[in-house]
C-alpha positions in Angstrom: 9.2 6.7 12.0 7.2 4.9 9.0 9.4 1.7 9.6 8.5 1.3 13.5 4.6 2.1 12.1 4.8 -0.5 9.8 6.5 -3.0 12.1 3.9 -2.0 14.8 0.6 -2.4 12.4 1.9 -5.5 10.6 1.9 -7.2 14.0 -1.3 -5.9 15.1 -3.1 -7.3 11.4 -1.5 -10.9 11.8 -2.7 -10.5 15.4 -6.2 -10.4 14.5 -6.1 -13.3 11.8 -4.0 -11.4 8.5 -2.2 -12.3 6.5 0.8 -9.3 6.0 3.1 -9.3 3.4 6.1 -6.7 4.8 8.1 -4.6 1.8 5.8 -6.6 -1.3 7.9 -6.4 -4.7 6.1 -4.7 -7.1 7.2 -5.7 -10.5 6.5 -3.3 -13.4 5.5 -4.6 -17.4 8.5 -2.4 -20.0 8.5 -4.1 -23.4 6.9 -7.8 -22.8 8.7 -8.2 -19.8 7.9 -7.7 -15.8 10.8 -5.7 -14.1 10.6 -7.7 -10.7 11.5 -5.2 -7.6 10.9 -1.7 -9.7 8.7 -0.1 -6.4 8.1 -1.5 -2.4 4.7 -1.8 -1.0 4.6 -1.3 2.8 2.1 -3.9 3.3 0.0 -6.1 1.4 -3.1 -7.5 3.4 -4.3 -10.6 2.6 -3.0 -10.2 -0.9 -6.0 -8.1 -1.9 -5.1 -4.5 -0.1 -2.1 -2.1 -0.1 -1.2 -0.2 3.0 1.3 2.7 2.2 2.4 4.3 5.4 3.7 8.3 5.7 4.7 10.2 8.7 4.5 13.4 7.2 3.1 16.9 8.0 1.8 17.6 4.2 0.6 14.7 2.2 1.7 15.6 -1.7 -0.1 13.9 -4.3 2.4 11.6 -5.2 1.7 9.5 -2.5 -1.2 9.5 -3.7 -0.1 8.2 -7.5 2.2 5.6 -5.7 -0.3 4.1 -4.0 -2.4 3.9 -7.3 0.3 2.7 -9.1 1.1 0.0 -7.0 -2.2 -1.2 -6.8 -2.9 -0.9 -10.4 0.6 -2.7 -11.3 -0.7 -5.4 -8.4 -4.3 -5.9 -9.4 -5.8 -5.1 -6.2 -9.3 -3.8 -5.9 -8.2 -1.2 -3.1 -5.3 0.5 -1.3 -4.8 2.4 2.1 -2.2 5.8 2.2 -2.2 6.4 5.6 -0.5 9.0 7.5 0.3 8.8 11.1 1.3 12.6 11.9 -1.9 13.6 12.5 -4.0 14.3 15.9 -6.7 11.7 15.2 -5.8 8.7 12.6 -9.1 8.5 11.1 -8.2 11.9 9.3 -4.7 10.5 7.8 -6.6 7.4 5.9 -7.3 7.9 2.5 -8.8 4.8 0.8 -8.2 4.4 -3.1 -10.2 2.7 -5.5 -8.6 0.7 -8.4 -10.8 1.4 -11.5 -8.7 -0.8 -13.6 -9.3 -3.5 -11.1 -10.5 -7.0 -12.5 -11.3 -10.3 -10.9 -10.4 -12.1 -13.6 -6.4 -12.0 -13.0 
């Protein structure tokens, strides 16, 4: 199910003006070196926000430490985990803050 959610909301955010990266590469530093393809971001929004996608009837919090990871390893300011097996979507987002985020990069 997460694949047709992601087709379905990638196509809705470049339908109102985004830009959507599908599957983003997320590369991780190990000794001086970047690892390219290590993780998979659902979708990266106009290369400043994650969007990790669940279907899931429990959310564990190791979606939650992906999503932090990725963003942390990508230098974005915020990310999305957003589950879509729940009655109302508004209670499946959980936004996340990168405190390790700078501007500079």
């Amino acid at each position: 199910m997460e694949g047709a959610y992601e087709k379905a909301l990638a196509f809705a955010l470049r339908q109102a003006g985004a830009a959507v990266e599908e599957q983003k590469e997320v590369g991780i530093p190990f000794e001086g070196v970047i690892i390219d393809n290590a993780f998979r971001a659902d979708l990266l929004v106009n290369r400043q926000l994650i969007v990790e996608l669940k279907a899931v009837t429990e959310m564990p919090n190791l979606f939650l430490t992906q999503t932090q990871t990725y963003i942390r390893l990508l230098n974005l300011p915020l990310g999305l985990l957003s589950n879509f097996n729940v009655e109302h979507l508004r209670d499946g987002i959980k936004r996340i803050i990168n405190p390790y985020w700078t501007q500079s990069r």
